[in-house]
C-alpha positions in Angstrom: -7.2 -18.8 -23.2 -6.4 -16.8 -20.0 -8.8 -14.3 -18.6 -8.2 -11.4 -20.1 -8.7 -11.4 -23.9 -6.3 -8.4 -24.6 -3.5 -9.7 -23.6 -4.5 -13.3 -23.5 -1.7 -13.7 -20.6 -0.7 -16.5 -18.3 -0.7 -16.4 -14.2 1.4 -14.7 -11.9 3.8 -17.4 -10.1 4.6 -17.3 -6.2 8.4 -17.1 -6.3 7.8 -19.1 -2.7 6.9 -22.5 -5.3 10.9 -21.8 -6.4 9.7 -21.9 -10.1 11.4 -20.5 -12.8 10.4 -19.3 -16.5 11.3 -21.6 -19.4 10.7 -21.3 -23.1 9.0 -23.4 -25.2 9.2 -23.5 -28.7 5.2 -24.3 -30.6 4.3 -25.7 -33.4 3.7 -22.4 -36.3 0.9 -20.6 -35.4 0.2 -23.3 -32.2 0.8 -20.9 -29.4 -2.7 -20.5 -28.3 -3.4 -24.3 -28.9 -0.1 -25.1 -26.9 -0.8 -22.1 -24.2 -4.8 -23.9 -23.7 -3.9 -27.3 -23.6 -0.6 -26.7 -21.2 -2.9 -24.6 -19.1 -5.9 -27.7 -18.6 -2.8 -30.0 -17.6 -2.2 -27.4 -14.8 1.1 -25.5 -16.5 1.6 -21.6 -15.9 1.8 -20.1 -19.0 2.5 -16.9 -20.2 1.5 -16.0 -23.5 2.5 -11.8 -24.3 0.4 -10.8 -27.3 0.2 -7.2 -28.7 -2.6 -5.7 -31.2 -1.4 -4.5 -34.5 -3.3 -2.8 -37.6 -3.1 -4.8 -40.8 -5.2 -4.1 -44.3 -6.1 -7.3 -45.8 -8.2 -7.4 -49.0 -8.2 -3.1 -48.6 -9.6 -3.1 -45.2 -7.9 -2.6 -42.0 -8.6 -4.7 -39.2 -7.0 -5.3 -35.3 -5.1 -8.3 -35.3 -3.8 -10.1 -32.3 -0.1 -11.7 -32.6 2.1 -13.0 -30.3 5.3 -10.6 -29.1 7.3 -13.9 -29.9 5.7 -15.4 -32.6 6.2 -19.3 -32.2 7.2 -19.2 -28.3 5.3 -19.1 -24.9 6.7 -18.7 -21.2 6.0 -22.2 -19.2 7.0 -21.6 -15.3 8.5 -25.0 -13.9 10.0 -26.7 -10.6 13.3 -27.9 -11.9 12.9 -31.0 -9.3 9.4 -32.6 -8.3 7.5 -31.7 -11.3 6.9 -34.0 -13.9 8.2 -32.5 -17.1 7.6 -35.7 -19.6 3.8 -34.3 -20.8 5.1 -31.1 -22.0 6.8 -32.4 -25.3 3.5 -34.1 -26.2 1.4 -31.5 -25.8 -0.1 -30.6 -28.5 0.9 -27.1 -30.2 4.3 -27.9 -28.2 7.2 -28.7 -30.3 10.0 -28.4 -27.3 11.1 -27.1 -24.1 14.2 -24.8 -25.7 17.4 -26.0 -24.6 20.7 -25.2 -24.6 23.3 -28.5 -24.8 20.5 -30.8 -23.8 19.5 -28.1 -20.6 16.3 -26.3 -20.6 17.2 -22.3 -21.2 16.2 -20.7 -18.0 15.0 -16.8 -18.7 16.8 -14.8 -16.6 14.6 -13.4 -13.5 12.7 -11.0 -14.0 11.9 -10.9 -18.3 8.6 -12.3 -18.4 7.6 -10.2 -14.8 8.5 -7.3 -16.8 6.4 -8.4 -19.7 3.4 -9.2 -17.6 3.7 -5.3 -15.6 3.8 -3.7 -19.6 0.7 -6.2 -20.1 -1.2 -5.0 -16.7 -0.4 -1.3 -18.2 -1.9 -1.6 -21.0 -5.1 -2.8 -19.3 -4.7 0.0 -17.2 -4.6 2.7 -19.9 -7.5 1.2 -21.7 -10.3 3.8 -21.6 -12.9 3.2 -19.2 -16.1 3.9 -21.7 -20.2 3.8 -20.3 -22.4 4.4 -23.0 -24.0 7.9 -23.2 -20.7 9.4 -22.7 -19.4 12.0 -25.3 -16.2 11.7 -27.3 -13.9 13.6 -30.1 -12.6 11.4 -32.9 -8.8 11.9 -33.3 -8.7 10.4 -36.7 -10.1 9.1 -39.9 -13.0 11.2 -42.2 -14.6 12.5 -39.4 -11.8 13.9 -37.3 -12.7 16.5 -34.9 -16.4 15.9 -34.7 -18.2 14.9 -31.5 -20.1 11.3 -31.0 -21.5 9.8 -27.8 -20.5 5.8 -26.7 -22.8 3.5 -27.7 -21.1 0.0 -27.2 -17.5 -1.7 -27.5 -17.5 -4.0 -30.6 -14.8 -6.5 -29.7 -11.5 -4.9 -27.8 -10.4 -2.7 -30.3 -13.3 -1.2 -31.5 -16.5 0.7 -30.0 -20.0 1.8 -31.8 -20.5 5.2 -31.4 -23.5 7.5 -32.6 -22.8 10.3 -34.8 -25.4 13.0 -35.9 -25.0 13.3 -39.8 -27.4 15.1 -41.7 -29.9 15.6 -38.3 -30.0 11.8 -38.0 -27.9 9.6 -35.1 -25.9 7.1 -37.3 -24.4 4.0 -35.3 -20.9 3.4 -36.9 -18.1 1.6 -35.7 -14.2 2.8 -35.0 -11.7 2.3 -33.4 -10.9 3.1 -29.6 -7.4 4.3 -30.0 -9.1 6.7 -32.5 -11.9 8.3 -29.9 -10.4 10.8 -26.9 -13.2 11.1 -24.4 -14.2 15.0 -23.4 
């Protein structure tokens, strides 16, 4: 896993190194496993995941996917670098190739992908507990709570007054708007 665990993204490559982006196809459901494990052999990966709403067993919950289910970036040195360990990685299934010659992506794909992932940090709301928010949604829409706490990246505890007692729930962040 990279450092930041929104986007759990890869590193930013010096175009000086004259590497390029490649694509490699993983193993289903393998592209963390194949992002970690090319990562401790010293591979820059790139890994663009997005957060999406689903309702399983009649709840909803934040799930993290990847924006290309079943592929990761890999950025290589077409000569001098040793491209034999990448097939058995684990979580690897192949280097995508195009009559037998790794697909390069065209320039400037995955730096796009990476400035949409830094923007999303970016617009993530800056939160310190004590301060005061409106929820935008759900039963109690409109009401005022303070910040209590995030609870996991998605979500934050916030304290409500109902019925002349502060109640600690949890929601989501997209669904508090700070005053």
């Amino acid at each position: 896993m990279c450092s930041n665990a929104r986007l759990r993204a890869g590193f930013i490559v010096n175009s000086s190194e004259n590497k390029q982006w490649y694509l490699i196809q993983c193993k289903v459901r393998h592209e963390l496993r194949a992002q970690e494990n090319l990562q401790r052999q010293g591979y820059h990966c790139f890994l663009p995941l997005y957060s999406i709403e689903k309702i399983r067993a009649g709840k909803r919950s934040d799930v993290i996917e990847p924006l290309f289910p079943g592929y990761l970036f890999i950025a290589l040195n077409r000569e001098g670098e040793n491209w034999a360990p990448i097939r058995s990685t684990r979580g690897v299934l192949r280097l995508v190739t195009f009559a037998g010659i790794p697909a390069v992506v065209p320039f400037g794909v995955v730096e796009q992908l990476m400035a949409a992932k830094q923007d999303d940090d970016l617009a993530a709301p800056v939160l310190k507990p004590g301060d005061v928010l409106r929820i935008t949604e759900g039963p109690f829409k409109e009401l005022e709570a303070v910040f209590h706490s995030f609870n996991g990246e998605a979500r934050a505890f916030v304290l409500l007054d109902i019925m002349q007692k502060q109640q600690k729930l949890s929601m989501q962040v997209k669904d508090l708007k700070a005053l």
